[in-house]
Phi, psi and omega in degrees: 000333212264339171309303194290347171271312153317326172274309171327295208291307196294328183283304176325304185272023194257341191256327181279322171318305211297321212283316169348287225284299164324300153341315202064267193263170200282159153288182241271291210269110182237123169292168166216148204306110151130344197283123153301153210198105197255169182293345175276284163355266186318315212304296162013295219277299183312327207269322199263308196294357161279333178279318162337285176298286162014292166303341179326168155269149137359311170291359179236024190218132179245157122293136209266353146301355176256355184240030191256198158269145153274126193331313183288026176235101175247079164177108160234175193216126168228145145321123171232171147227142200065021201267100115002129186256342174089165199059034194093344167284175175273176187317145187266155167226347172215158157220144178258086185302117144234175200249131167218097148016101219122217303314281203279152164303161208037040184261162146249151178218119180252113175296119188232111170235149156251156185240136166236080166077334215231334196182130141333121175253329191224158152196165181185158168213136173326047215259144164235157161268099189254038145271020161237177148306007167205155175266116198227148180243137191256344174198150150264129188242154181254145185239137171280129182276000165293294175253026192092313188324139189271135141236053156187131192257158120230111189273101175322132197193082021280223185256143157324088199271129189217352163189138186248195187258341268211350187277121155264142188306139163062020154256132220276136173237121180239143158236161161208163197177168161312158163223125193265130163251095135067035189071355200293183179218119186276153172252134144326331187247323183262326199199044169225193179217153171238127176238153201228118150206193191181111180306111144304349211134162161234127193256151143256173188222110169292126175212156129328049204260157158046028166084024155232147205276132154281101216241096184261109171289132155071050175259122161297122150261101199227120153329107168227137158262107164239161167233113196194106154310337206224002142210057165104130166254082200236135171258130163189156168254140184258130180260146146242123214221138190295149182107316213258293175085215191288127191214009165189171183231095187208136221224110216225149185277132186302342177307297177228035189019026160287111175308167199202333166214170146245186169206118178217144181285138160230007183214161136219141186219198150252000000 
């Protein structure tokens, strides 16, 4: 509990740095502990650090449509390393994403299994929502690997804001909320979550695909920090690349910032 009060606090003061940084000069109106406070004021505040943003250029603001695979690509294959197969297995060595269309409108659902060299050790799946100005993950499902089956949902709650249309580099976008097992109502603090990112930049990328070397132009780079027992803890950067979508990986311990996995594309198919 006290980790997790502790990761807040560190997120907490990573979103007040970044709106700082933005900001620039102070707003019109600044309180101090005990000071009244009207409603004319704050909304004031609030007014200007939206014309703030706002202002941004253009050139620094990504849509996270644009960094996406193109449908005809429902199928990747990446490298890992340092990858858990989980349950007690061993190390993962390749994991495969496909894409499906579904269950509900403007949902995607990403099927994610890992291998470890010999039988397939994990699966689970992803469903989002990509029908809006934000990218929201909306459940995890645990898959059995004897028969296919989900037996076990977590449903986000609210749904996970995990990349919007809408990032300017180097402003921190955060949500956090329960996690529902499996219709059951999640504590926040026990089976809930804080997701954290920030559009970095545009990168290029040398890679392997299908067995030819490949140079993916203009890849979003994006910061992300979640705190979650139950869909993940991690500090990690993510490439995202038109066309492509996710096309690297690297997972680093929020501690001391040592990678510990990757993740690189190395197949695509339909």
């Amino acid at each position: 509990m006290m980790k997790l009060f502790r990761k807040l606090a560190v997120i907490g003061g990573l979103v007040m740095a970044q709106a700082a940084v933005a900001a620039g000069a102070p707003v019109a109106h600044i309180f101090k502990g005990g000071d009244p406070a009207s409603a004319s004021q704050v909304n004031a505040n609030f007014q200007e650090l939206a014309d703030r943003i706002a202002a941004i250029p253009a050139s620094l603001v990504y849509d996270y449509r644009n960094f996406g695979r193109d449908p005809a690509i429902t199928q990747k294959t990446f490298a890992v390393t340092g990858v858990g197969c989980g349950g007690g297995g061993g190390m993962a060595v390749t994991e495969v994403h496909a894409w499906t269309a579904g269950p509900g409108a403007g949902e995607v659902t990403l099927a994610r299994t890992r291998n470890d060299g010999s039988a397939d050790c994990l699966k689970d799946n992803f469903v989002f929502n990509t029908g809006g100005p934000q990218m929201l993950l909306l459940r995890r499902e645990r898959v059995s690997l004897a028969t296919g089956t989900v037996f076990q949902t977590r449903t986000m709650n609210p749904p996970m804001v995990v990349r919007t249309a809408t990032m300017g580099r180097g402003l921190v976008t955060s949500s956090a909320g329960a996690i529902d097992i499996d219709g059951v109502p999640g504590q926040t603090t026990g089976d809930g979550y804080v997701n954290t990112f920030a559009a970095v930049g545009l990168e290029d990328l040398n890679l392997t695909v299908n067995g030819n070397a490949v140079t993916y132009t203009g890849c979003l780079r994006l910061h992300e920090v979640r705190t979650s027992s139950k869909v993940g803890v991690f500090d990690r950067i993510s490439w995202y690349c038109p066309g492509v979508g996710l096309a690297k990986r690297v997972s680093m311990d929020p501690a001391g910032g040592t990678t510990y996995a990757t993740w690189t594309l190395i197949a695509t198919g339909p």
